[in-house]
Structures are given as structure tokens and as C-alpha cells.
LUMSEVEX-634836 format. One line per 5 residues: number of its first residue (from 1); for each residue x, y, z of N, C-alpha, C. Coordinates in steps of 0.02 Angstrom, whole numbers, plus 50000, padded with zeros to 5 digits. Layout:
NUM) X Y Z X Y Z X Y Z  ...
//
This chain:
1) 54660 54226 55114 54711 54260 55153 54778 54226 55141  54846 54268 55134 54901 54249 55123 54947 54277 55184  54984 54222 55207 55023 54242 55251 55100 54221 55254  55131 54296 55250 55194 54319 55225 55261 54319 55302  55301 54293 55308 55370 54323 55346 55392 54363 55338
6) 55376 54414 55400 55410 54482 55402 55452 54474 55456  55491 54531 55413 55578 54540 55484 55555 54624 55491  55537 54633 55561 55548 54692 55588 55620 54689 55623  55653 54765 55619 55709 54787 55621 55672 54839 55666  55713 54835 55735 55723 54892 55785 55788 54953 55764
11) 55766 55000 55742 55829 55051 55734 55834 55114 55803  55873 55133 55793 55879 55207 55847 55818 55251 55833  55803 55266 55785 55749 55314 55778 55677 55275 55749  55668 55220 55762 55604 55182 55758 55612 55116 55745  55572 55078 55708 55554 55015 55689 55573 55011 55582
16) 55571 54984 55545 55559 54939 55499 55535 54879 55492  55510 54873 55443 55491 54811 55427 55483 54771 55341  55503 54728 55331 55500 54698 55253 55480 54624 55258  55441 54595 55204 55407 54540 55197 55459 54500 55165  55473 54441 55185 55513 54404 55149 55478 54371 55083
21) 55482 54312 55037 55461 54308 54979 55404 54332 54929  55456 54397 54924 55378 54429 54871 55440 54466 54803  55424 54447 54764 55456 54495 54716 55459 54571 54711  55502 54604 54701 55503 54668 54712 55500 54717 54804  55499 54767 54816 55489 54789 54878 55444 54839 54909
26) 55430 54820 54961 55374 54806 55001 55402 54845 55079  55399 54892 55109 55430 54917 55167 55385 54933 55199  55380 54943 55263 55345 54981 55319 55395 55016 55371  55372 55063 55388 55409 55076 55452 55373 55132 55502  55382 55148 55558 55346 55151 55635 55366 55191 55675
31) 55348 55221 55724 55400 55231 55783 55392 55168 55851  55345 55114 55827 55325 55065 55864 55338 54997 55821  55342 54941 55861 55325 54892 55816 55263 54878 55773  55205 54881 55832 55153 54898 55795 55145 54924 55736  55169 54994 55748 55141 55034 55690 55192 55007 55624
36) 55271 54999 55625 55291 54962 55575 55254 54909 55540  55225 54858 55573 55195 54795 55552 55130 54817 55516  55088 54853 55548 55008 54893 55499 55045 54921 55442  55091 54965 55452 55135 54982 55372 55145 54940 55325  55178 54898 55364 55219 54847 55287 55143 54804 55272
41) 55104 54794 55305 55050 54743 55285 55013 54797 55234  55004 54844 55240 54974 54884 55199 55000 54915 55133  55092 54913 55128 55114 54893 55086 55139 54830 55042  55113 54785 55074 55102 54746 55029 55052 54734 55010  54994 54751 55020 54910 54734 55010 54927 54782 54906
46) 54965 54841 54932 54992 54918 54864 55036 54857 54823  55067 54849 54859 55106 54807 54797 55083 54727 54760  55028 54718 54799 54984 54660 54741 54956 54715 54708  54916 54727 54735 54864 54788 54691 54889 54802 54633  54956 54818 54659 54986 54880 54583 55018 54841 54550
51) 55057 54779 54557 55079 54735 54506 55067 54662 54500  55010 54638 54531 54968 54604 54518 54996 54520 54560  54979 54467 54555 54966 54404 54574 55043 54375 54572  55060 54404 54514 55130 54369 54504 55199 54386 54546  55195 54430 54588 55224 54457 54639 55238 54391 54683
56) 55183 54352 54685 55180 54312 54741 55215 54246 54706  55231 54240 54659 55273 54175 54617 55328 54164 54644  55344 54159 54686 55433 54158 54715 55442 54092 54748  55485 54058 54685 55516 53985 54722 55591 53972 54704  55589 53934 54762 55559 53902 54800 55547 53931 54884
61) 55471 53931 54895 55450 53948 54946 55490 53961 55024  55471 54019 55048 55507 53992 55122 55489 53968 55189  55502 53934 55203 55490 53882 55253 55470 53899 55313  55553 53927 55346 55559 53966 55408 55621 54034 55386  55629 54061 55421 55656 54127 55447 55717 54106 55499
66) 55774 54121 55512 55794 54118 55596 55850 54187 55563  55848 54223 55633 55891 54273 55635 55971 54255 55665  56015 54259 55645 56081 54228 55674 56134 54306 55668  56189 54290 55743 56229 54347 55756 56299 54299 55748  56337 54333 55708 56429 54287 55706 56469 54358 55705
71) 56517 54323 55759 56581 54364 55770 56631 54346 55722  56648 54420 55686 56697 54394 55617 56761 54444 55621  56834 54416 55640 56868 54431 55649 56881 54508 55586  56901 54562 55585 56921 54603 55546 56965 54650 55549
//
């Protein structure tokens, strides 16, 4: 078992979701969190499948995740 960082995204009309270090892309999306998160896990299960092991080669590895908000003058 491999375990991936995903950023679910709350939108107006549902959920998203994307796996952080994987080559290429990998999406889910929901009208729940739930159901976003069973998506993207199941697209990524499609995207080893379909382009194989090397998908997962991405360095240097990531660690942690943190989500950050900045006020930028414009």
C-alpha cells in the first residue's frame, strides 16, 4: 500500500480533489468530500495501471503539505 497527499478543494458546486507527488494527473471530484476522495483514489489506482510504476518516481519526495492564505496588495 502507497500513501499519497491529497488536497481536496471545496468549490460552489461540489468538492475536487488531486494527489500531490505523482507524475502526470490524477483528479477526482464529488458533490461530497467523501465522494471526491473515493474518486481521486480510484484515479489514481487508472493512472498506475495505465502508465505504470514510474509515475510514482518523483523527487524529491514530499514531506508535508500546509495550506497558507496572504493578503496581496493589487
Amino acid at each position: 500500500m502507497r500513501h499519497f497527499k491529497i488536497i481536496v478543494e471545496r468549490h460552489p458546486d461540489g468538492y475536487v480533489a488531486y494527489p500531490l507527488g505523482l507524475k502526470g494527473v490524477a483528479v477526482g471530484q464529488g458533490n461530497t468530500y467523501e465522494e471526491a476522495l473515493a474518486d481521486v483514489k480510484s484515479a489514481i489506482a487508472f493512472h498506475i495501471d495505465t502508465f505504470g510504476p514510474e509515475v510514482l518516481e518523483v523527487e524529491p519526495p514530499i514531506l508535508e503539505a500546509f495550506v497558507a492564505e496572504a493578503g496581496i496588495d493589487i
